[in-house]
C-alpha positions in Angstrom: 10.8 -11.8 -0.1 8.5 -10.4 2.5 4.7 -10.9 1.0 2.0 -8.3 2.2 -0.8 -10.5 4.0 -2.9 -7.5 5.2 -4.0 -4.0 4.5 -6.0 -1.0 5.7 -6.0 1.7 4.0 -5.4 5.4 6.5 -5.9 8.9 6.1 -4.4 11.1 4.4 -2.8 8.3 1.7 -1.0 5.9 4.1 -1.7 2.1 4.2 -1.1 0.2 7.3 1.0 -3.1 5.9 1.3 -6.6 7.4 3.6 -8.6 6.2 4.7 -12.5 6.5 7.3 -11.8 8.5 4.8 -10.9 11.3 5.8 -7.0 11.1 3.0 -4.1 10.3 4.4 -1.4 8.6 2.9 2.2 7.7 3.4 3.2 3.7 3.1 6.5 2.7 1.7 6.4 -1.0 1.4 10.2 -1.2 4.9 10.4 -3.3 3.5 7.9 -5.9 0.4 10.1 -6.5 1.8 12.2 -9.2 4.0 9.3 -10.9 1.8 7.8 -14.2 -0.9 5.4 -13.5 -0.8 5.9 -9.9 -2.4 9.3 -10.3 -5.8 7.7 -10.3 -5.0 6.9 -6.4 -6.0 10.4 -5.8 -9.3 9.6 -5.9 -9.8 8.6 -2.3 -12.8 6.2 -3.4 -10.6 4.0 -5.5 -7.6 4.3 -2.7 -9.5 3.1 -0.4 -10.3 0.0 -2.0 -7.3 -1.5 -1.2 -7.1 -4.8 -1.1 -4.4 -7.8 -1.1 -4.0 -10.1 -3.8 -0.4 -12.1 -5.3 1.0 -11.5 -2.2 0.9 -7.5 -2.5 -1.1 -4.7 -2.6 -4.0 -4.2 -5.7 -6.4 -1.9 -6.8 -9.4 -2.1 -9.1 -7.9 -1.2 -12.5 -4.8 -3.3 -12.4 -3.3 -1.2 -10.2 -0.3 -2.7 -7.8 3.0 -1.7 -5.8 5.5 -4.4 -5.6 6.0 -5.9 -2.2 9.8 -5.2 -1.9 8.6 -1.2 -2.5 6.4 -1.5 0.2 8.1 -3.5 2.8 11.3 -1.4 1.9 9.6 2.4 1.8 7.7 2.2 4.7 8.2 2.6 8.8 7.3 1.5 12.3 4.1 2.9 12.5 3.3 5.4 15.9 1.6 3.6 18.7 
């Protein structure tokens, strides 16, 4: 399983990922917005607390996206 071990939160709702494997990824969390909990991500305050905690990505609230999600859902950021 690839664990997140760094993020920074972007504009407009994307997250840049680093993961064990040594890759950096670029998640887009705009789809998940509108999906139950997750709707509280809309306040850019509280996205932007981002942080990395049991080896994915957390938010204040008990908020969390699995690390398989985000290693699988995202791309090769743009130089």
């Amino acid at each position: 399983m690839q664990c997140v071990t760094k993020v920074v939160p972007k504009e407009d709702y994307h997250l840049l990922v680093t993961f064990s494997t040594g890759e950096t990824k670029m998640f887009d969390a705009r789809p998940y917005l509108e999906k139950g909990v997750f709707t509280r991500l809309k306040d850019k305050q509280l996205f932007n607390q981002a942080y990395v905690a049991y080896d994915t990505i957390c938010w204040p609230g008990n908020l969390d996206i699995a690390p398989e999600t985000l290693y699988d859902r995202s791309r090769s950021p743009l130089p």
